[in-house]
N, C-alpha and C positions, 0 to 999 in steps of 0.2 A: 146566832142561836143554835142548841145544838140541838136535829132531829130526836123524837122522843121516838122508840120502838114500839110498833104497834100489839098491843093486847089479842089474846087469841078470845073466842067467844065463849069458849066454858073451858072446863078440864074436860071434857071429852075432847076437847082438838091437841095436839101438837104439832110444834114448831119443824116442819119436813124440809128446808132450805131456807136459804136469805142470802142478802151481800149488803154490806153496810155501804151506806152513800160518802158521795168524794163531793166535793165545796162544787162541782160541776154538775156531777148526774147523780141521778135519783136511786135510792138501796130499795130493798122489798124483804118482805119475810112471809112465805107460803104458809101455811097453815091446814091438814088435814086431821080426821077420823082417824083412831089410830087404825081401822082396817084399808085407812087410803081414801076413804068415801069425803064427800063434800070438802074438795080442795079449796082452799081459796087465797086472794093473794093481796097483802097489804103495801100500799106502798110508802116509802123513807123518804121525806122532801130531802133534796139536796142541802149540804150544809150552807152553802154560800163562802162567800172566800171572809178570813178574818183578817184584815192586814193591821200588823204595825207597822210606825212612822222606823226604817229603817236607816234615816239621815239622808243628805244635803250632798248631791254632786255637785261640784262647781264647773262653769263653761269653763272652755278651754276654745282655742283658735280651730278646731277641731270637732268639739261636742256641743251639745248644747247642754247649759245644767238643769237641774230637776232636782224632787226630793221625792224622793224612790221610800217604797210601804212593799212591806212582803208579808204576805198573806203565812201564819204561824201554821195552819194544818200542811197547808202544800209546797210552800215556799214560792209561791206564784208573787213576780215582780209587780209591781204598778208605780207608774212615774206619771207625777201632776207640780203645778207650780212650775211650767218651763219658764227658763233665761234664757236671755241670747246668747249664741258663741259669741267667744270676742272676736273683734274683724279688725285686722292690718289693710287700711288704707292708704298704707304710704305710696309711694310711687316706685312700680315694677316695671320696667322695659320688656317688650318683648323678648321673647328668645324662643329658638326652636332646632331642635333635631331633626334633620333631614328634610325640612323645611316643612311638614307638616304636622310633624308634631310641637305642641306648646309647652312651658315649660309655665308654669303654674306657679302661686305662692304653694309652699307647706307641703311640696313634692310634687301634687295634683298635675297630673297630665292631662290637655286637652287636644283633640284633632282638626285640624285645621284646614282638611282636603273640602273639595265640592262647598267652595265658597263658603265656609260653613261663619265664616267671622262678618261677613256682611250680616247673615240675619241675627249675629250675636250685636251688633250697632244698630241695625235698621237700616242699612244704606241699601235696603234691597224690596223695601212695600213697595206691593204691589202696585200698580195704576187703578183707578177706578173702572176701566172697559175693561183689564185683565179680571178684576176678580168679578163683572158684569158675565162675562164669557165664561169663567168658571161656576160660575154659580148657575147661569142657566144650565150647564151641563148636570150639574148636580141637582137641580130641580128637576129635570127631563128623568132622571134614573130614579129617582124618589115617587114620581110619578108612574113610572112602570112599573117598581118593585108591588106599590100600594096597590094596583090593579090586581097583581098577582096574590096579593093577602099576603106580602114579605115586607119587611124591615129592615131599610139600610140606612148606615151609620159610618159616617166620613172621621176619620180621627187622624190626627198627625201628633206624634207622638217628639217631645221636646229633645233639644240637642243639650248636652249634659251641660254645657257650660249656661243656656237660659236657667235653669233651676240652680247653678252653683258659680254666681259671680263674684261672690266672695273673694274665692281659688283664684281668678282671670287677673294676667296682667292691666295693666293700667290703657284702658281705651276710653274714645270719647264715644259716648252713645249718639247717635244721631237721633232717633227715634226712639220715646220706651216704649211706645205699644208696639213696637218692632211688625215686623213681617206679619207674626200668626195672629196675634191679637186685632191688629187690624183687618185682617179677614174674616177673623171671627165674628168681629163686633157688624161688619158687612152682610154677612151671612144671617146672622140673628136678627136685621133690621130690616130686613129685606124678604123672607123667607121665614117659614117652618122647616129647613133643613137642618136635622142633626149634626154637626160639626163640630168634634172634641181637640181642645188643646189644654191637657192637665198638666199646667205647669205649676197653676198652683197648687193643684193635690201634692205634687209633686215636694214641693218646696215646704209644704205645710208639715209633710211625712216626714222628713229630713229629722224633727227632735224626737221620731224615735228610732234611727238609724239612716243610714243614711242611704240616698236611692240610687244612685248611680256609681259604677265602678272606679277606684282613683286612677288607676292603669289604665282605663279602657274608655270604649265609648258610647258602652252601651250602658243601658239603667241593670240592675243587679235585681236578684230574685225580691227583693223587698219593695224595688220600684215598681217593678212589670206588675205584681200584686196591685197594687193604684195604681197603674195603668188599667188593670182590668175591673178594678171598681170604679173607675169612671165611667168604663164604658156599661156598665151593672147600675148605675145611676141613671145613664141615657136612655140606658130603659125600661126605668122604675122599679128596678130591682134593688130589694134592702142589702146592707153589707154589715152589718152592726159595727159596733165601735173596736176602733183597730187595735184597742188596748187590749181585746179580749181574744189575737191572737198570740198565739206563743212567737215571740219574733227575737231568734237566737246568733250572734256577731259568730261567725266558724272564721279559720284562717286559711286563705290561700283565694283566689279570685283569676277574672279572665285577664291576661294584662298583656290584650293588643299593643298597646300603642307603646309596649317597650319593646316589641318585636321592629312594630313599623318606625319607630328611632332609630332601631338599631343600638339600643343602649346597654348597657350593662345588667343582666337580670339581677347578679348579687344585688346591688344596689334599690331592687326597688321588689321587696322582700316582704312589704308591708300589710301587702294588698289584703282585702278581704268580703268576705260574703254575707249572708246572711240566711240563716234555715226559716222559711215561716212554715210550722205547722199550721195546716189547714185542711179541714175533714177528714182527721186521721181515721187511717182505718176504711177511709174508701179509695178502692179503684178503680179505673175501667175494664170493665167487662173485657176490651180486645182495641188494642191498636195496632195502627201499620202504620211501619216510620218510625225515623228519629227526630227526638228534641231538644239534645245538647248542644247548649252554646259553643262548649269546651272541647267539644271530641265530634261532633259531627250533627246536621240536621237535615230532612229532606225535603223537598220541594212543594210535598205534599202530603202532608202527615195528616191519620185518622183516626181517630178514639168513640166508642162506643159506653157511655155512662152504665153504671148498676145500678145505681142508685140517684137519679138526675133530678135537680135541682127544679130544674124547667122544663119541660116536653117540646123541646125545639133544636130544630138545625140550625146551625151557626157555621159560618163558614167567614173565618178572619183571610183575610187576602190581605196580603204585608212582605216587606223584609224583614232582615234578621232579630228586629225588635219585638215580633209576634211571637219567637220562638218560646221565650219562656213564661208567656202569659197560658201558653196551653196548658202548662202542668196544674194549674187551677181550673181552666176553662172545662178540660178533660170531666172533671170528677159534675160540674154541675147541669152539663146541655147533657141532652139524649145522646144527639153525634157533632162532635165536634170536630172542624177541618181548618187548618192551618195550610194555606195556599202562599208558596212567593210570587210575588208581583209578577215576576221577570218571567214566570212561566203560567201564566192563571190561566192555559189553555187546559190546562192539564189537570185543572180543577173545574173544567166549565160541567160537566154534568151533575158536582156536587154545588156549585152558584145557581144550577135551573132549580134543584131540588130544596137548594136552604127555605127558611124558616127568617133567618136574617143573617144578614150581610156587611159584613167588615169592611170597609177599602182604607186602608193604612198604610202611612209613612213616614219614617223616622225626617226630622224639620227637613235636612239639607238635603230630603231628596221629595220633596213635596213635589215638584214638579212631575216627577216621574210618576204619581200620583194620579194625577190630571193627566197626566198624556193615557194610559190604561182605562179612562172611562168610557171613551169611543170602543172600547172593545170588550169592555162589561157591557155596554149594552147589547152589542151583538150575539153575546150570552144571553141574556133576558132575553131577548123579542124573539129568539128561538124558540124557547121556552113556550111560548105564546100560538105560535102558527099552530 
């Protein structure tokens, strides 16, 4: 429907400003005296978006299909009606570059260091007294933080190949609820402890671009975004529907793992990114630190909101999979800290002070996870004295 322009109240007023509305935000048209007296201001409902049926992508071994509608004012995309990619199941032999990298159906590289192929089969769940031991650790810290009126939230964040076994050579699974899922499911049976593993957000995200890097081995700007709305779930924070970001395919990406091959760069030329607009037009007040994947990050990066979402400290403790959920996180907490694991001494005065609390680990290094809680606590009970 198209906004109708609001009427002025007699001929003594005229029309002194306006801005016509966009399918997203709201127009207005002021209205005074012609000596300026009794200003006042109408407002323009937004248009809403008009889409037509713009036709039928078909999957590919690659995409997934849909049938895409673009909105006739703005040209705004929307894709409903997904298919499945087609999937080659045939049978792929292993192979690898330099022995830790894998060599993928359809180009797809995977890395294969720090056992990462056990928790891609299962041959690696946990015992029942290991996640008994782990879990009371993590009860013990839940317990401390909740004294303190703070919020902490266990996440492990998935290794590319759980959300993309399509890609993966030919193995036998030992286990499907592999490694995390059986801890998880431990965890939620046992306890009220927060404990994230979005592999399915993850997986579910893929039909409208995809989450993770083909080169590389981390998740790309459009995964870490559901990564961080998982964790904006866990703590009942809304995200609205992910069709109503702008999420734009750019060309060129991180591509680790043709460095760690040793392979030829010509040849793997494909790679690529993805732009998600998200709260244009806000940024932090003041950061310290860097948070590029590509060119450099630090240890301990700090960002101050103008505009924030939530009136809370947040302090993510993580490797280098934390990195680019800040660029979101940034614009919605008060202050947000991005701490690496390997050094969270160096974050301990912003862990006394958060709000809530991150401890995160990319799958194959969950361990290293657990061993760092013996010494978040020693942060907390500081806190405390």
């Amino acid at each position: 429907l198209q906004s109708t322009k609001p009427k002025k109240k007699s001929n003594a007023y005229k029309e002194t400003d306006s801005r016509e509305p966009t399918c997203t935000e709201a127009g207005y048209v002021t209205f005074a005296r012609a000596d300026g007296s009794n200003e006042y201001t109408e407002e323009i409902p937004a248009l809403g978006h008009k889409y037509v049926d713009d036709g039928v992508v078909e999957p590919t071994y690659l995409r997934y299909g849909f049938r895409q509608y673009r909105c006739e004012r703005c040209g705004r995309l929307y894709k409903a009606d997904f298919t499945e990619k087609l999937i080659d199941d045939s049978y792929l032999p292993e192979s690898y570059a330099r022995g830790r990298v894998l060599f993928g159906r359809f180009r797809w590289l995977f890395y294969t260091g720090d056992n990462a192929l056990s928790y891609y089969t299962g041959s690696n769940v946990m015992s029942e007294e290991l996640m008994r031991i782990r879990l009371d650790e993590m009860k013990e810290l839940k317990d401390i933080c909740e004294a303190q009126g703070k919020t902490i939230i266990f996440a492990v964040w998935p290794n590319k190949e759980q959300v993309y076994p399509e890609y993966m050579p030919t193995y036998e699974i030992e286990n499907p609820l592999k490694r995390e899922l059986t801890f998880k499911a431990y965890v939620e049976a046992n306890s009220d402890v927060t404990f994230l593993y979005p592999v399915e957000d993850l997986s579910v995200g893929k039909v409208l671009g995809d989450t993770y890097y083909p080169y590389d081995t981390h998740w790309n700007t459009w995964g870490s975004y559901l990564g961080v709305a998982s964790l904006y779930h866990a703590l009942g924070y809304e995200t609205g529907d992910y069709q109503d970001l702008q999420i734009m395919e750019i060309p060129g990406g991180t591509k680790g793992l043709v460095g760690t091959g040793l392979l030829n760069d010509e040849d793997y030329q494909d790679d690529y990114d993805y732009q998600v607009i998200y709260r244009p037009g806000v940024y932090p007040l003041w950061t310290d630190g860097e948070r590029d994947l590509n060119t450099g990050y630090s240890d301990v990066y700090r960002a101050e909101a103008t505009e924030p979402l939530y009136d809370k400290h947040i302090v993510l403790i993580g490797d280098s999979f934390r990195v680019q959920m800040l660029a979101y996180m940034e614009k919605d907490f008060r202050r947000t800290v991005g701490v690496s694991r390997k050094y969270m001494e160096w974050g301990a005065e912003e862990i006394r002070n958060a709000d809530i609390i991150v401890v995160s680990a990319v799958e194959r290094f969950d361990d290293e996870l657990y061993a760092k809680l013996p010494e978040l606590k020693t942060y907390l009970t500081q806190s405390s004295e």
